[in-house]
C-alpha positions in Angstrom: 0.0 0.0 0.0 2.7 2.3 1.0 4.4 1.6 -2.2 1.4 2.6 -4.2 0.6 5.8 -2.2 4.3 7.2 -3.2 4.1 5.9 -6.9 1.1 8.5 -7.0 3.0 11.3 -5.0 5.3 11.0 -7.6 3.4 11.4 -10.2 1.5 14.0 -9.1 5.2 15.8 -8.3 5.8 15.3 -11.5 2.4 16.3 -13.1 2.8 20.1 -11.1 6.3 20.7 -12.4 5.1 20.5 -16.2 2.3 22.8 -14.7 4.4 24.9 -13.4 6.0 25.6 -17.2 4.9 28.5 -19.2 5.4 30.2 -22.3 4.2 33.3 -23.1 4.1 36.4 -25.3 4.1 40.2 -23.9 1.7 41.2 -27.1 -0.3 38.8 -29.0 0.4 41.6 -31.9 2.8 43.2 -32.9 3.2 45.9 -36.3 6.3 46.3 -37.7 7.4 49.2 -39.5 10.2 49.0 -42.7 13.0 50.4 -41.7 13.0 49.0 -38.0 14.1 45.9 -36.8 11.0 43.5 -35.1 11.3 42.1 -31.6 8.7 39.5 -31.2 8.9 38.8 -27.9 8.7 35.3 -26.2 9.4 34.5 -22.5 9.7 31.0 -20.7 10.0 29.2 -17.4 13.6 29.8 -17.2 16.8 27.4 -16.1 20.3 28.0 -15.6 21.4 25.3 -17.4 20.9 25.6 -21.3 21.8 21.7 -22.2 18.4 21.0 -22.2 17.0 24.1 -24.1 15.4 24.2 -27.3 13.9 26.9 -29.3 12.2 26.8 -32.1 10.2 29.8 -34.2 8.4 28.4 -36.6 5.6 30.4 -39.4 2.3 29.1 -37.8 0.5 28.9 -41.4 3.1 26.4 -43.0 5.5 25.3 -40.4 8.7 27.1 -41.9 11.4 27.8 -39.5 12.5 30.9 -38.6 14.9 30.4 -36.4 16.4 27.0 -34.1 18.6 26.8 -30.9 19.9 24.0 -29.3 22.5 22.0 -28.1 23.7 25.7 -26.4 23.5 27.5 -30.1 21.8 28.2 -33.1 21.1 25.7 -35.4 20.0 27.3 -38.9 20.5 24.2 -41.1 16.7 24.4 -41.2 15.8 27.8 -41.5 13.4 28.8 -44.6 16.0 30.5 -46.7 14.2 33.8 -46.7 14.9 34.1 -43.1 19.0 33.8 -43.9 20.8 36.6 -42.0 18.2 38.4 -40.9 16.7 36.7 -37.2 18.5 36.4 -34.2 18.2 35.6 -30.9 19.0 37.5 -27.6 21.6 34.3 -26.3 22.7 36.5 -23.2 19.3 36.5 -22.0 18.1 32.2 -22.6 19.2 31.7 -19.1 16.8 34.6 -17.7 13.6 32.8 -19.9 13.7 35.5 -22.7 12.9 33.6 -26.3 12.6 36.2 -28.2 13.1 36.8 -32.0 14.9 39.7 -33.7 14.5 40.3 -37.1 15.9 42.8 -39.5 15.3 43.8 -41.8 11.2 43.2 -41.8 9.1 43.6 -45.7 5.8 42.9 -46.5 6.2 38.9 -46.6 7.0 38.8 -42.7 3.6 39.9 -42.0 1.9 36.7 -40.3 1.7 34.4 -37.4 4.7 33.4 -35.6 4.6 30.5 -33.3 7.3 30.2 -30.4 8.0 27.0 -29.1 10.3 26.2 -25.9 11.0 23.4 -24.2 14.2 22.5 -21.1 14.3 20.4 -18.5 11.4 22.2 -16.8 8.6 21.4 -19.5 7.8 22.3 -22.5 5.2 24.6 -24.5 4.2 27.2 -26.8 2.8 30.8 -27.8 1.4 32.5 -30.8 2.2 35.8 -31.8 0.8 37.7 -35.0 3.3 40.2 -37.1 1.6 43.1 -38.9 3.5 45.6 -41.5 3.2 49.0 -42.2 5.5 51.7 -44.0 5.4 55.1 -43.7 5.0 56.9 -47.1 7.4 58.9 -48.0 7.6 63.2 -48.2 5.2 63.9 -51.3 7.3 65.0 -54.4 5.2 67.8 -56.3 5.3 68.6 -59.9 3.4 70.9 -62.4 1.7 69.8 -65.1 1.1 72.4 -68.1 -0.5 72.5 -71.4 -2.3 74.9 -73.8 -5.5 74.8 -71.3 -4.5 73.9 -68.0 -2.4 73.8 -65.3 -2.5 70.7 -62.7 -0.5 70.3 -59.2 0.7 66.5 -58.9 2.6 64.6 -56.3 3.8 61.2 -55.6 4.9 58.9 -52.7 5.5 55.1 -51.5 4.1 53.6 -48.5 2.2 50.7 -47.3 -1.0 49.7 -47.0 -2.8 51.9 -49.4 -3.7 55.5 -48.1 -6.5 57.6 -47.6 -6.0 61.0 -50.2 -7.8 64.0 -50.1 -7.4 67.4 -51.4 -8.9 70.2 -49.4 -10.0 73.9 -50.8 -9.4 77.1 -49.2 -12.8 77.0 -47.3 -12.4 73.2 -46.2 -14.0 71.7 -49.1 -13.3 68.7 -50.7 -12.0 69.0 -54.1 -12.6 66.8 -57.4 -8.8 65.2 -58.0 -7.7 62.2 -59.7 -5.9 59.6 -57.9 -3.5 56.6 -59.0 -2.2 53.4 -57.2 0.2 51.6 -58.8 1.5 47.9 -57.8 3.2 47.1 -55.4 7.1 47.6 -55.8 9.6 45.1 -55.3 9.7 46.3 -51.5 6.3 45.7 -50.7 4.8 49.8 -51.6 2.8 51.1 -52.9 3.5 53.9 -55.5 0.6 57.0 -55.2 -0.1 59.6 -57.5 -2.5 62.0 -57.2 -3.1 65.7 -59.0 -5.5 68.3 -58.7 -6.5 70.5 -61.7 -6.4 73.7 -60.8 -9.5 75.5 -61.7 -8.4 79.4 -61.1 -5.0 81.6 -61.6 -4.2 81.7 -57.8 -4.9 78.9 -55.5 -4.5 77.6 -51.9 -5.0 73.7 -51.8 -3.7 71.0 -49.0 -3.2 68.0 -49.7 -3.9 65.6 -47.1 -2.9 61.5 -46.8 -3.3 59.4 -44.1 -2.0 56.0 -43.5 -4.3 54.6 -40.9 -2.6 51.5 -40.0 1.0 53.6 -38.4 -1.5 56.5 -37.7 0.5 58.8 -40.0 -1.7 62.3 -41.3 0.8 64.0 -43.8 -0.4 67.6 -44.9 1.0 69.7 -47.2 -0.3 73.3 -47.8 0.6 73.9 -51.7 0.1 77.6 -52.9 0.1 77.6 -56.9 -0.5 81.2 -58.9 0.0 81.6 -62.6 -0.6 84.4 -65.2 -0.5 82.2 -68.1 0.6 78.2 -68.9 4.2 79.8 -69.8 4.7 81.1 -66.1 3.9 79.7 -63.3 4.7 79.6 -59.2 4.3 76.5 -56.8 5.5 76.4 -53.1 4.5 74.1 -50.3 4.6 74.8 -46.9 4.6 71.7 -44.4 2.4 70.9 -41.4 
């Protein structure tokens, strides 16, 4: 009997310690903007000793790899080749229970769910974290477009994801304008051109474009006065 009553102590020990394992994620999302590296952060149950660690970030959709450690140091042999030379771990900090992923640079394909997996001598387990991207679009480049008739104010920029455009009068109201979105470039952007006919001599227009997603509001008062198509002045003043 007293056999049997320790067999089950045991277990039970054994059943709490796995309990007692966690792995988490600070933010279940995160958005990444080009230009800046992307901490995904993952944190553990942590032990001292690292023989027994294993870390794996893997793409939840399709199981690619991201990024491996064990046996006390990266193993990449599996990494998806789109992740070569770009992810990283924090190694100083494995002993403390910090998992998390580095990468840099970040594009439009990164966006996704990232699953972190951990396991040591403690237990074993597993978070989900989801990757957004965004990019903030660039200062507008304005140009003047004459003919015989008319005279039209364009401008264009690269971002991501596609923006909000509006051209505003003098007395706040919205103005007829023509707006173009190309594809996406090779980065992931995309390429915006807008222009706005103008309809009188001498004209005060703004040009407003928001990228909701980074919670970017770019406006750009443009003054534009002309006697004729042969002569004309443009200045924008930024705000």
């Amino acid at each position: 009997m007293g056999l049997i009553l320790r067999d089950v102590f045991l277990c039970c020990a054994w059943i709490i310690n796995v309990a007692s394992f966690k792995v988490t994620v600070p933010e279940r999302y995160l958005l990444a903007i080009r230009g800046h590296p992307a901490v995904l952060g993952c944190e553990f149950t942590p032990d001292p000793d690292l023989s027994n660690l294993v870390v794996t970030w893997q793409r939840q959709e399709d199981a690619r790899v991201v990024h491996s450690f064990y046996y006390q140091q990266d193993k990449l042999d599996r990494q998806s080749p789109e992740y070569h030379n770009r992810t990283s771990l924090y190694i100083s900090e494995l002993g403390k229970g910090n998992a998390s992923l580095r990468m840099h640079p970040v594009g439009l394909k990164d966006a996704g769910q990232y699953l972190c997996q951990v396991s040591n001598a403690k237990g074993a387990g597993n978070a989900l974290i989801e990757l957004d991207y965004g990019a903030l679009y660039s200062e507008p480049r304005f140009n003047i477009h004459v003919n015989s008739t008319a005279v039209a104010v364009q401008f264009e920029t690269e971002g991501f994801p596609k923006p909000e455009v509006i051209w505003v009068g003098e007395h706040n109201q919205n103005l007829s304008s023509h707006l173009e979105i190309q594809d996406q470039t090779e980065d992931g952007l995309f390429y915006i051109k807008s222009s706005y006919e103008v309809q009188k001599s001498l004209v005060n227009v703004t040009l407003i474009l928001k990228n909701q997603l980074l919670n970017q509001n770019l406006e750009r008062l443009v003054f534009l006065s002309y006697a004729n198509t042969r002569k004309v002045m443009l200045s924008c003043d930024f705000f």
